[in-house]
Backbone as CSV, one residue per row, in Angstrom:
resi,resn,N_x,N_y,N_z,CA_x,CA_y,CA_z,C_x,C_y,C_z
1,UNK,-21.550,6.047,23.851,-20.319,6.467,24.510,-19.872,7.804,23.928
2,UNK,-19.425,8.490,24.713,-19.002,9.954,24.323,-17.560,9.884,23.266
3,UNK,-17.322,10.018,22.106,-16.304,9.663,21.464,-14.508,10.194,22.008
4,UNK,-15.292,11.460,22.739,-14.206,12.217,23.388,-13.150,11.600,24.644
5,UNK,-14.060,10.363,25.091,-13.789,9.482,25.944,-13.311,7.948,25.317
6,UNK,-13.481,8.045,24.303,-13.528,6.552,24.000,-11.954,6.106,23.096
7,UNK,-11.936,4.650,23.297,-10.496,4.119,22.711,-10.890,4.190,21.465
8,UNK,-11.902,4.569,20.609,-11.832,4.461,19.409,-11.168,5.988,18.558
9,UNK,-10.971,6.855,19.638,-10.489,8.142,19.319,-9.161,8.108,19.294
10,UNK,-8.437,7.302,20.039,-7.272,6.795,19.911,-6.955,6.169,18.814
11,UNK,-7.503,5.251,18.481,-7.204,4.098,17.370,-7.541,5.113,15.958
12,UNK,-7.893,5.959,16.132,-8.224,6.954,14.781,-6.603,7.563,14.152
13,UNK,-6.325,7.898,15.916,-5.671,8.814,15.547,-3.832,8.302,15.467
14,UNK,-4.160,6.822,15.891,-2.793,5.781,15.532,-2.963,5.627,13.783
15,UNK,-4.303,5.526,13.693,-4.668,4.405,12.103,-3.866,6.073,11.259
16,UNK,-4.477,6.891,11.503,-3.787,8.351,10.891,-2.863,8.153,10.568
17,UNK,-1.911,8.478,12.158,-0.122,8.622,11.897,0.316,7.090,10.592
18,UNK,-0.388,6.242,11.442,0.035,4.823,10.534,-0.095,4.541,8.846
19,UNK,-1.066,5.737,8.172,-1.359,5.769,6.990,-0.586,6.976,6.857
20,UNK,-0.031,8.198,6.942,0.390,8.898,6.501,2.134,8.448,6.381
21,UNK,2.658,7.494,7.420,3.866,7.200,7.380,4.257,5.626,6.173
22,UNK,2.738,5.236,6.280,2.695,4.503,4.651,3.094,4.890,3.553
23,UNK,2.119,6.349,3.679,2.383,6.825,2.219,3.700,7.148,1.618
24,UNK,4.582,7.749,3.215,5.523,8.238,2.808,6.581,6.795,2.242
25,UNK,6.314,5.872,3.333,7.211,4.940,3.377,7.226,4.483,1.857
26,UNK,6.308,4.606,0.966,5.642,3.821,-0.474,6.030,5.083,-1.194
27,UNK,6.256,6.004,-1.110,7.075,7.493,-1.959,9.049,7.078,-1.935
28,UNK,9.265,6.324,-1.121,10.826,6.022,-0.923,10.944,5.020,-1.492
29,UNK,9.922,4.316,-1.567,10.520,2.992,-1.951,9.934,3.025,-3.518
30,UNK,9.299,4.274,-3.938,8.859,4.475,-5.442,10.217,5.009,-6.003
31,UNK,10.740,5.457,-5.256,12.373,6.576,-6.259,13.444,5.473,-5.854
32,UNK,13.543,4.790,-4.820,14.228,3.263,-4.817,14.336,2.147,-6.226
33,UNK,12.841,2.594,-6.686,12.161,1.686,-8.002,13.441,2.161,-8.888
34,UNK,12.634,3.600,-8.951,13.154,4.227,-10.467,14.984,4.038,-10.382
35,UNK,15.329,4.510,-9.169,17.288,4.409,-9.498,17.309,2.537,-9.760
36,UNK,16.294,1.941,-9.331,16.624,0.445,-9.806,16.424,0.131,-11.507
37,UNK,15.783,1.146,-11.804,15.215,0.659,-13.447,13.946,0.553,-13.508
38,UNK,13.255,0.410,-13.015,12.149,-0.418,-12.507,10.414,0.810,-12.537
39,UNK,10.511,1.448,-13.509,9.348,2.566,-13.560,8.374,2.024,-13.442
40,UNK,7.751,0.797,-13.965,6.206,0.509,-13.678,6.348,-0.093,-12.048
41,UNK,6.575,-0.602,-11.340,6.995,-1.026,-10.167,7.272,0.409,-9.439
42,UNK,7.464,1.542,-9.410,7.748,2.799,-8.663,6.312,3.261,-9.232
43,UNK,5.989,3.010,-10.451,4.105,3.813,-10.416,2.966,3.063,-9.602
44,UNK,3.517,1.737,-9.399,2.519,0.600,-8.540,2.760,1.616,-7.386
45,UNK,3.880,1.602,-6.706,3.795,1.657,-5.414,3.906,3.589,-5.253
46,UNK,3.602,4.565,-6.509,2.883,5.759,-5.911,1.729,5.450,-5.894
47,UNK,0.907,4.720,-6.615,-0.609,4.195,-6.460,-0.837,4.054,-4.930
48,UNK,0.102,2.800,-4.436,-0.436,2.703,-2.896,0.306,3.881,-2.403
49,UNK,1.107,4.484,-2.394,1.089,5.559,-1.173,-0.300,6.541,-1.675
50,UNK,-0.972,6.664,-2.381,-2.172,7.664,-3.203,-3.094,7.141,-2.050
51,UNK,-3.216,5.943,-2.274,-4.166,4.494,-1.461,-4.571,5.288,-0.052
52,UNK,-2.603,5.491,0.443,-2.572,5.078,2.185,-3.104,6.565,2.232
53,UNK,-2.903,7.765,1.540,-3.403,8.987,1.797,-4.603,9.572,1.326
54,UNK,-5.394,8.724,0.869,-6.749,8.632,1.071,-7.342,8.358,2.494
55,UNK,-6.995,6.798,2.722,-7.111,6.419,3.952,-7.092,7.266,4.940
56,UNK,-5.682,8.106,5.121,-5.352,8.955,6.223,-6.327,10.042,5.994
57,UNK,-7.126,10.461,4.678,-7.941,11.950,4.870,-9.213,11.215,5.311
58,UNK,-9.472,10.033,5.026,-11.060,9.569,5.760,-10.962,9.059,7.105
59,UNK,-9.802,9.240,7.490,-9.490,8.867,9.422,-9.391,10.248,9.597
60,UNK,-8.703,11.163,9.125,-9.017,12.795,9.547,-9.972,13.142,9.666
61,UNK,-11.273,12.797,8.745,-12.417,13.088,8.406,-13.427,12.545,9.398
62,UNK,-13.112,11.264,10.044,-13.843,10.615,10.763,-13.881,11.195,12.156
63,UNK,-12.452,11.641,12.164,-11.688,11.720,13.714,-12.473,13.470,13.680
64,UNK,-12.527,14.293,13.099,-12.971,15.405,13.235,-14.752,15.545,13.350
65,UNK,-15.278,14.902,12.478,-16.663,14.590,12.677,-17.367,14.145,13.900
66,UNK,-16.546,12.983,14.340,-16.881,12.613,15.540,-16.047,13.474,16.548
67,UNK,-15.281,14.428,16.765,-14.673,15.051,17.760,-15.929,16.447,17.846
68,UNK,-16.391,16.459,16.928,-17.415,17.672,16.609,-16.654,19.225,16.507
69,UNK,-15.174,18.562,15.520,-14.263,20.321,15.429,-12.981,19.895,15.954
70,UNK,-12.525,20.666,16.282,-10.936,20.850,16.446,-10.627,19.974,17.298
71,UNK,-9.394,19.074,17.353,-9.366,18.501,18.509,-7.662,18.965,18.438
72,UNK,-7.538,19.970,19.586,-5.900,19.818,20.129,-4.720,18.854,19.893
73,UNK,-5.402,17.921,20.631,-3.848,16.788,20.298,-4.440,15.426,21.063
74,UNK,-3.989,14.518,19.805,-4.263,13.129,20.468,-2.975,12.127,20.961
75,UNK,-2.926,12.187,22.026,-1.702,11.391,22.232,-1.741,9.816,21.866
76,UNK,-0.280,9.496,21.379,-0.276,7.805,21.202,1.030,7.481,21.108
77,UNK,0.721,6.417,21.264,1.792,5.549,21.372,2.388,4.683,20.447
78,UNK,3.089,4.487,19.404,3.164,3.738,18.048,5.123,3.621,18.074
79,UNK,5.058,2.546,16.830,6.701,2.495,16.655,5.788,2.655,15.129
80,UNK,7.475,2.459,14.214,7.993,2.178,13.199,8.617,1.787,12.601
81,UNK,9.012,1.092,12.153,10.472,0.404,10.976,11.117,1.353,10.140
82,UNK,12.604,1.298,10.631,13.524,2.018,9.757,14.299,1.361,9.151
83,UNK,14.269,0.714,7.724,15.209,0.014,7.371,16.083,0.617,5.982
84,UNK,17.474,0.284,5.694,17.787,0.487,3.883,16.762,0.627,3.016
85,UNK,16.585,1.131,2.272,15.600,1.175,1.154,15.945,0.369,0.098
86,UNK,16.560,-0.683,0.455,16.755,-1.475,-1.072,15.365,-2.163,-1.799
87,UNK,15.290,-2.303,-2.425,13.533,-2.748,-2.926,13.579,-3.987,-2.465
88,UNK,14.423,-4.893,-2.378,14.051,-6.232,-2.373,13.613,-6.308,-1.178
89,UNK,14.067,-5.778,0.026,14.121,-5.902,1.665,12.785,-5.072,1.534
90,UNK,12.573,-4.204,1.037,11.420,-3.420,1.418,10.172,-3.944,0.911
91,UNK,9.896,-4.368,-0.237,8.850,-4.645,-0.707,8.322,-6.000,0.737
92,UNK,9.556,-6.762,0.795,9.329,-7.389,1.470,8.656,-7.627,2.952
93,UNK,9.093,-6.469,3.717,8.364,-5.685,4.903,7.262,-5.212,5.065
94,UNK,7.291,-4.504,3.659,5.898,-3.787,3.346,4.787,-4.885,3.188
95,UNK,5.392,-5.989,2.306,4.074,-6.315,2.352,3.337,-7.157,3.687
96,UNK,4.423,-7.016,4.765,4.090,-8.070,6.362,3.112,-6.984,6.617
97,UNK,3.765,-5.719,6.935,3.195,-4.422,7.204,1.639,-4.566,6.803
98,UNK,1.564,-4.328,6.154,-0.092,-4.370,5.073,-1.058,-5.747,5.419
99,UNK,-0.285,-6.980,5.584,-0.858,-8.245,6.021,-1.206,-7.764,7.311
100,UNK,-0.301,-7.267,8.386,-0.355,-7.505,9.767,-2.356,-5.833,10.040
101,UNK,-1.561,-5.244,9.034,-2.779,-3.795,9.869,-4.197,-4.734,8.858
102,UNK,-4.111,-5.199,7.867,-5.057,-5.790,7.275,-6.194,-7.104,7.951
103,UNK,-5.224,-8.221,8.794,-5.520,-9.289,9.761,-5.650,-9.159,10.784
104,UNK,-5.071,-7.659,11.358,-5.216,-7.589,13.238,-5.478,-6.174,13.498
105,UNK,-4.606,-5.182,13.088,-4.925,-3.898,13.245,-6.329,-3.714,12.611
106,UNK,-6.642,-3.320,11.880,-8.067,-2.787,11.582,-9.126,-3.411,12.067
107,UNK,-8.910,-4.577,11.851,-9.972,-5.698,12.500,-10.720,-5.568,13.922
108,UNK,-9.441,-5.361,14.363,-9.334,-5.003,15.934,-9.733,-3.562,16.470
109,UNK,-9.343,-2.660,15.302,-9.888,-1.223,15.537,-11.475,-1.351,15.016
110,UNK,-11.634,-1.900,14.321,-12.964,-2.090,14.022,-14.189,-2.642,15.187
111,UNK,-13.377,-3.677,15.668,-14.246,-4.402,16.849,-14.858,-3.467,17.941
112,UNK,-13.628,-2.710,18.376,-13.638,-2.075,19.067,-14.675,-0.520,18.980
113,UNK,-14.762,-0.187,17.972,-15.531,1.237,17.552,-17.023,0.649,17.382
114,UNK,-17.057,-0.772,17.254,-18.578,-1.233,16.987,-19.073,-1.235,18.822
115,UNK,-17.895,-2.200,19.246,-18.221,-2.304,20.463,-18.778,-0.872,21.194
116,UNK,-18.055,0.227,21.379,-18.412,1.500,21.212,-19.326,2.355,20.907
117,UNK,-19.807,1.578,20.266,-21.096,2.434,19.886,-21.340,3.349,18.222
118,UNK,-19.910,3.274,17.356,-19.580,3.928,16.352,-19.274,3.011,15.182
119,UNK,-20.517,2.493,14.891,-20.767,1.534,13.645,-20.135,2.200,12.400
120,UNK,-20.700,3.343,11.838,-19.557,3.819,10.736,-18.333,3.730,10.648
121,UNK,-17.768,3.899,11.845,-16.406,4.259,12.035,-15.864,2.556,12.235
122,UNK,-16.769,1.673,12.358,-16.105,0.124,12.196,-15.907,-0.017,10.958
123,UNK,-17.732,0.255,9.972,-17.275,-0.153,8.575,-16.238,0.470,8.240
124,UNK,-15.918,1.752,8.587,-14.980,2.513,7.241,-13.818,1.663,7.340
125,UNK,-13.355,1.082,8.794,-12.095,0.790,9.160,-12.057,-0.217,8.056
126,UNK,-13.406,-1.417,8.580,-13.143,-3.197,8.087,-12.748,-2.769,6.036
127,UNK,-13.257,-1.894,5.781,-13.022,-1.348,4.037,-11.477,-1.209,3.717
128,UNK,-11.046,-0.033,4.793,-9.351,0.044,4.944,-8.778,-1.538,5.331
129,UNK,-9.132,-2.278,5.730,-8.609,-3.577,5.988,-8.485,-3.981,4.574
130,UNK,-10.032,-4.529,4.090,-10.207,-5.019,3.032,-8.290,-4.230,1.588
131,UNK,-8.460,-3.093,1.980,-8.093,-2.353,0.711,-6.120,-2.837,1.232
132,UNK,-6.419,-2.622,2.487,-4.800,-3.281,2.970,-4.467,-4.739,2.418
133,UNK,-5.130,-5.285,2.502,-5.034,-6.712,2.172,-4.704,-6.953,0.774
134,UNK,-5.273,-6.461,-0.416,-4.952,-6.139,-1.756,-3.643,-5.463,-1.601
135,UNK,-3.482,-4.750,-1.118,-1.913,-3.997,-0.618,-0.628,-5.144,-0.547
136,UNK,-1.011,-6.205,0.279,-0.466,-7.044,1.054,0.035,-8.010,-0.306
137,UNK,-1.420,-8.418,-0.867,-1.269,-9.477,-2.173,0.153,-8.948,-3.340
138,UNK,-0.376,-7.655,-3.616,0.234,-7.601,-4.830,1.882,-6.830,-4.331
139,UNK,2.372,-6.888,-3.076,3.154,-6.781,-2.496,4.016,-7.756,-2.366
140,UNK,3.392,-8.673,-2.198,4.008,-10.084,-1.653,4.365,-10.809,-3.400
141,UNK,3.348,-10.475,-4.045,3.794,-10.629,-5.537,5.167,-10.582,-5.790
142,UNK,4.960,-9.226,-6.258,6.093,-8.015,-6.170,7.706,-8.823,-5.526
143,UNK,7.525,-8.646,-4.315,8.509,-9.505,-3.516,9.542,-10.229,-3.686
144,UNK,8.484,-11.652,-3.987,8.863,-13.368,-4.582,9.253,-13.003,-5.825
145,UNK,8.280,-11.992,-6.505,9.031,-12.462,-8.365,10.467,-11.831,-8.535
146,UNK,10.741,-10.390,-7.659,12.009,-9.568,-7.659,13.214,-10.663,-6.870
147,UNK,12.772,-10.990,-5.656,13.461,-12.279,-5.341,14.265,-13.500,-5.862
148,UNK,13.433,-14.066,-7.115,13.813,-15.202,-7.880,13.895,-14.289,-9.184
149,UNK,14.084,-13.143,-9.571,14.207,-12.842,-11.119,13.815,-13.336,-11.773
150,UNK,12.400,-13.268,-11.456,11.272,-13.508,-12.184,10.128,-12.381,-12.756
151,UNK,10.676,-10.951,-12.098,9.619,-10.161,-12.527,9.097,-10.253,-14.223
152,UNK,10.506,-10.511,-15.244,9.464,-10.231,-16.690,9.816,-11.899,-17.240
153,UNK,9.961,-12.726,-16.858,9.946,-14.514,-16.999,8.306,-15.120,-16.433
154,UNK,7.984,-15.689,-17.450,6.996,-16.991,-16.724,7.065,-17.827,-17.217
155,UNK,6.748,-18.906,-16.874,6.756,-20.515,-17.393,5.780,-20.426,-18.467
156,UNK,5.000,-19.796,-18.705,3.716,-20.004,-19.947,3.859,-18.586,-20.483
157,UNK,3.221,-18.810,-21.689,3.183,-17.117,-22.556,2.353,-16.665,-21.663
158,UNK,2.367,-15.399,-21.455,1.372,-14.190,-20.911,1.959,-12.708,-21.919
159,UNK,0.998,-11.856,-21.652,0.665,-10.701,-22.710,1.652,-9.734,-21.667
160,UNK,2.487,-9.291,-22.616,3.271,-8.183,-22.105,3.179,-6.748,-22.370
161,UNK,3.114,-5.709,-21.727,2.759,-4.303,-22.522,3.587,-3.343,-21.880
162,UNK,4.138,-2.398,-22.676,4.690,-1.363,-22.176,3.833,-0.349,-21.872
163,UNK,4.470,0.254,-20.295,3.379,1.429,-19.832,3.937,2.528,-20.138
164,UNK,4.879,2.415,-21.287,4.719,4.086,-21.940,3.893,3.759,-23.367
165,UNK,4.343,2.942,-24.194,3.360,3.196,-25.898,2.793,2.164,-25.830
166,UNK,2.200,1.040,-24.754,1.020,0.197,-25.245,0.963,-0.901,-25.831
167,UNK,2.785,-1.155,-26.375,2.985,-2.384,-27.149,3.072,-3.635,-26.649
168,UNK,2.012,-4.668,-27.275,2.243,-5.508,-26.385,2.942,-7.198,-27.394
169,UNK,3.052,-7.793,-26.761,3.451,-9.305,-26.964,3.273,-10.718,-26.242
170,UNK,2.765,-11.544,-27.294,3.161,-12.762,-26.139,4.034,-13.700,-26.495
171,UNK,5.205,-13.856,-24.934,5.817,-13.898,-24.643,6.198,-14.913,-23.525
172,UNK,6.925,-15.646,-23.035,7.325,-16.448,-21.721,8.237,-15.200,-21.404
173,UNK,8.815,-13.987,-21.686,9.877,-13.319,-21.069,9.682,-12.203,-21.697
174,UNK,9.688,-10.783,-21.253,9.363,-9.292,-21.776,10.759,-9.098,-22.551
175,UNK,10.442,-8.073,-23.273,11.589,-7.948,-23.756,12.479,-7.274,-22.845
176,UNK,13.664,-6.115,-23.803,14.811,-5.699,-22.840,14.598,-4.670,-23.455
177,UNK,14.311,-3.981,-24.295,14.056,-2.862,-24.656,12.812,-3.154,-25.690
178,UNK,11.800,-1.955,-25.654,10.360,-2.010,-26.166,10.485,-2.142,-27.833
179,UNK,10.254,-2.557,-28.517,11.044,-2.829,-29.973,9.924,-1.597,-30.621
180,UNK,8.699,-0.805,-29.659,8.528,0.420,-30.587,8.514,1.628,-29.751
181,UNK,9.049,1.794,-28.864,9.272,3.172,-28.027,10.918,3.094,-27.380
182,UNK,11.078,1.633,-27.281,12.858,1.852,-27.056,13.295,2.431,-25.906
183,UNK,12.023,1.610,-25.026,11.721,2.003,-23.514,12.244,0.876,-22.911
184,UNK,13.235,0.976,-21.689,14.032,-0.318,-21.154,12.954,-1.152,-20.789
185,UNK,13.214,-2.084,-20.264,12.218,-3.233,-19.698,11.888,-3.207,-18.515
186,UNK,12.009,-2.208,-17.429,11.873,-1.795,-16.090,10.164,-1.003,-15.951
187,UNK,9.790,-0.559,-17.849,8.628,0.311,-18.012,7.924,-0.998,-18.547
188,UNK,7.587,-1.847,-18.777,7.092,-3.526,-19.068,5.854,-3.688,-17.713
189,UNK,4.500,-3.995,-18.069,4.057,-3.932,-16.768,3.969,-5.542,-16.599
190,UNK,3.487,-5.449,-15.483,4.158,-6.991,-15.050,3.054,-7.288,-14.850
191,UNK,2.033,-8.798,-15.616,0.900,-9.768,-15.799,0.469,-10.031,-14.186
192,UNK,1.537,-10.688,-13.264,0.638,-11.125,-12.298,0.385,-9.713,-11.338
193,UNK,0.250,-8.800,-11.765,-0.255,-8.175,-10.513,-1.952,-7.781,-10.968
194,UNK,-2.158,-7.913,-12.384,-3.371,-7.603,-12.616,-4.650,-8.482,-11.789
């Protein structure tokens, strides 16, 4: 199939807009972190916006390769979610967001580009799925533990470390300030996301 013709040129150029408005969306809700306290939790989530703008340069990359050069303009059709940036509501969205392009969107863009005739352009997608889905997990983490004020509490000791000097402890509960850098407990990285 001529790619110039095909729905998979479309779905490139949705998966695009859809990863670049990730990244941004995961840059707001990183400075959301920090006015919360919360620095290792705002470096998680510049990681995934890093993630979603990777993604978006290997759908640029794809979408230009197979266009064979410049392509003018791809029209589409897409929404978005505009909500408060409070972390709790957001993490929360985000991580449906990431479940939903992880279980149906990519999957589906994938099917479709195989069906097509553009086997690369399935794997790269079903990989971006795969990498959404890890997105989704440690999102949904994230979420539930900020939810129940549980981010630095667990029922059993686990190893606690600060992500500025390295110090660690075990602990059922992080501390409140790092007892050797005197770094609040917002810089504490948090066990279950490893």
């Amino acid at each position: 199939m001529d790619f110039n013709l095909s729905k998979t040129k479309e779905n490139l150029a949705r998966a695009f807009a859809a990863e670049c408005q990730d990244g941004a969306r995961y840059q707001f809700m990183a400075k959301a972190a920090v006015s919360e306290g919360f620095s290792f939790i705002s470096d998680q989530l510049k990681i995934l916006a890093k993630n979603e703008m990777a993604h978006a340069s290997k759908i640029y990359d794809l979408m230009l390769e197979n266009c064979k050069g410049k392509e003018d303009n791809v029209p589409i059709e897409a929404g978005y979610p505009f909500e408060p940036s409070m972390l709790s509501q957001s993490l929360h969205t985000a991580s449906q967001i990431e479940e939903y392009e992880a279980k149906n969107i990519y999957p589906s863009f994938a099917k479709v580009a195989k069906d097509e005739g553009f086997p690369e352009i399935a794997k790269a997608l079903m990989l971006i799925a795969e990498v959404e889905n890890h997105h989704f997990t440690k999102l949904q983490t994230l979420a539930k533990l900020y939810k129940a004020n549980k981010l630095y509490k667990t029922a059993d000791k686990v190893q606690w470390e600060c992500s500025n000097c390295g110090h660690t402890e075990q602990a059922k509960e992080a501390w409140t300030v790092c007892p050797l850098c005197n770094y609040p407990q917002g810089y504490v990285m948090i066990p279950q996301l490893n």
